[in-house]
Residue frames as qw, qx, qy, qz and C-alpha x, y, z in Angstrom:
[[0.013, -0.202, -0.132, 0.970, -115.12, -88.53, -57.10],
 [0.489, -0.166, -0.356, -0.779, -118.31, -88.50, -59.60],
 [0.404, -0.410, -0.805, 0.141, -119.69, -91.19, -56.68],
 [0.237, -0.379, -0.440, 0.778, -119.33, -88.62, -54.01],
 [0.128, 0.016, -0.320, -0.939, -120.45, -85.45, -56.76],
 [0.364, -0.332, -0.666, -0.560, -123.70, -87.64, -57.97],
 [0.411, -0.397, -0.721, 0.392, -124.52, -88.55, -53.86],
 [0.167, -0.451, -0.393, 0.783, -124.31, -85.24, -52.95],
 [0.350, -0.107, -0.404, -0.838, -126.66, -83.76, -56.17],
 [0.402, -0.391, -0.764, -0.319, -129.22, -86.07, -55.20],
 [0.271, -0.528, -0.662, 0.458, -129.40, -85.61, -51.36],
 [0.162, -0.222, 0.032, 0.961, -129.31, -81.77, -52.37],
 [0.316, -0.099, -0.388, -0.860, -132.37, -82.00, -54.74],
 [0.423, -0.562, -0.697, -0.137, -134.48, -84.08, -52.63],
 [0.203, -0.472, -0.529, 0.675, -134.06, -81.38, -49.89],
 [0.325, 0.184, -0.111, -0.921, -135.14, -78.75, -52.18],
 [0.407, -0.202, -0.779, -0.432, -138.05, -81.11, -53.53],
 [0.353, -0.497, -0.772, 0.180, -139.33, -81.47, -49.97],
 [0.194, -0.491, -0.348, 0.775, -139.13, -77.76, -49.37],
 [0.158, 0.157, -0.222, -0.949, -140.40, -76.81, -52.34],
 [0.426, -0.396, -0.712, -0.392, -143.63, -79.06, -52.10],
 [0.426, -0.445, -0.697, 0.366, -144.29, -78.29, -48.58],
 [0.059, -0.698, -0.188, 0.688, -144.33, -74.42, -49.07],
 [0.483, 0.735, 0.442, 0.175, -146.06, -72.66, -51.67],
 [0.019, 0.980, -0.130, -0.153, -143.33, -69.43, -51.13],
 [0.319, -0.615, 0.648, 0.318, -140.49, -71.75, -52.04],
 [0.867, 0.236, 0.436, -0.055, -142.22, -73.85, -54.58],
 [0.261, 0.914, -0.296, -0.095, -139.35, -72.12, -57.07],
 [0.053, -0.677, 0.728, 0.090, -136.97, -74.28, -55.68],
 [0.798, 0.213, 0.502, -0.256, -138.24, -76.97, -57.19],
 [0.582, 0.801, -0.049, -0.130, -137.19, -75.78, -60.19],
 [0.204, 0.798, -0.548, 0.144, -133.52, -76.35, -58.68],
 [0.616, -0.145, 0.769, -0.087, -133.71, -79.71, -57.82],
 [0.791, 0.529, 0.167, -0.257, -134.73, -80.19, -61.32],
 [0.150, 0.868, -0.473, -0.018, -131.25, -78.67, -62.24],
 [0.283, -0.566, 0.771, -0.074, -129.63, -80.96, -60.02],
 [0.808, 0.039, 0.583, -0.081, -130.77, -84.05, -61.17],
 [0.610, 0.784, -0.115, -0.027, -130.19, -82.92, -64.61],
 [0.404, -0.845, 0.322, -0.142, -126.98, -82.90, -63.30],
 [0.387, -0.415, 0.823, 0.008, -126.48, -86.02, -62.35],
 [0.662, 0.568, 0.365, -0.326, -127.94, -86.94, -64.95],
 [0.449, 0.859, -0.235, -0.064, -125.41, -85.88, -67.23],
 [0.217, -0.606, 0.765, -0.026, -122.68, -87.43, -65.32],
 [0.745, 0.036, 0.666, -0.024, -124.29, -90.71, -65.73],
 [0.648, 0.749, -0.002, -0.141, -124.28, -89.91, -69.55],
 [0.070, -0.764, 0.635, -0.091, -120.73, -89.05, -69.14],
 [0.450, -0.343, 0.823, -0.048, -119.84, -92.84, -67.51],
 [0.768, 0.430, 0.474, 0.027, -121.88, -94.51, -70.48],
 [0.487, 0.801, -0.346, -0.025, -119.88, -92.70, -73.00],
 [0.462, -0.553, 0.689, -0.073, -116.70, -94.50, -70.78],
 [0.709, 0.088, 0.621, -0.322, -118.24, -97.54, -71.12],
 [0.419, 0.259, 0.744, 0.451, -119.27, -97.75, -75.01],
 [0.029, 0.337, -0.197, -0.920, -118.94, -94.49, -77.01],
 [0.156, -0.102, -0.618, -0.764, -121.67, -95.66, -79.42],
 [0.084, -0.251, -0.874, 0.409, -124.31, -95.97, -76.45],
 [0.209, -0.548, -0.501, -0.636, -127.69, -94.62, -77.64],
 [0.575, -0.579, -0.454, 0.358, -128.72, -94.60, -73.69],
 [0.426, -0.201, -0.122, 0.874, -125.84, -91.79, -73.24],
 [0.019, -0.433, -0.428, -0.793, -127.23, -89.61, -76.31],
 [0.449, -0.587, -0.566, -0.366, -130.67, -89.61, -75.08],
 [0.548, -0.521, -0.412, 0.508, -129.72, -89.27, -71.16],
 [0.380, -0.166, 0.050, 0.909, -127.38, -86.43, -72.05],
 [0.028, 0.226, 0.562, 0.795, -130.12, -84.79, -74.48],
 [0.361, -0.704, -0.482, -0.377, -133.01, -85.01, -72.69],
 [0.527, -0.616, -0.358, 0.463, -131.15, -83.48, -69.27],
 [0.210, -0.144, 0.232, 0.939, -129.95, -80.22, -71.29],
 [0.136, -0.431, -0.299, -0.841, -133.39, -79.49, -72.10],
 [0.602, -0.626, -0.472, 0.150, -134.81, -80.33, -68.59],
 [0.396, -0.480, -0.106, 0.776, -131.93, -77.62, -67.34],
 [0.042, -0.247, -0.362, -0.898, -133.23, -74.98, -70.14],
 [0.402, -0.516, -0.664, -0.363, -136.53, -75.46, -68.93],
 [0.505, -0.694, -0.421, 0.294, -136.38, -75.25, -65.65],
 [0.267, -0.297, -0.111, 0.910, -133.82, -71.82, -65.74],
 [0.199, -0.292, -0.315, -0.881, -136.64, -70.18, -68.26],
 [0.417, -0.679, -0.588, -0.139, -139.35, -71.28, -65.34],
 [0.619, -0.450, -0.298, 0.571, -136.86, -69.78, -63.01],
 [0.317, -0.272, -0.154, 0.896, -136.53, -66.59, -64.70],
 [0.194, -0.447, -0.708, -0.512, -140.03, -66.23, -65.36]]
């Protein structure tokens, strides 16, 4: 399942990525492809924790995609 989950975040944020660079009235949704990768991002954090619970990698992944998803919702409700 988190194959299928992560597959379908990604194709999801590169369509908003291409629609929000190609039009300056959607360029917002940029901001939600950010999200999503954060996302999957987290999952992948998630499967390194699986893996070896003392994985510095995970931390960091996991840390730096929770403030990438703050960020982007304060650009979003800006």
């Amino acid at each position: 399942m988190p194959k299928k989950l992560r597959t379908i975040l990604i194709i999801s944020a590169t369509l908003f990525g291409i629609l929000g660079l190609t039009n300056n009235e959607y360029y917002w949704l940029l901001n939600i492809a950010f999200i999503l990768i954060s996302l999957n991002l987290i999952i992948m954090g998630f499967q390194a924790f699986k893996e070896n619970k003392k994985s510095p990698f995970a931390y960091c992944i996991i840390t730096m995609a929770i403030l990438i998803i703050f960020l982007s919702f304060k650009e979003i409700l800006n």
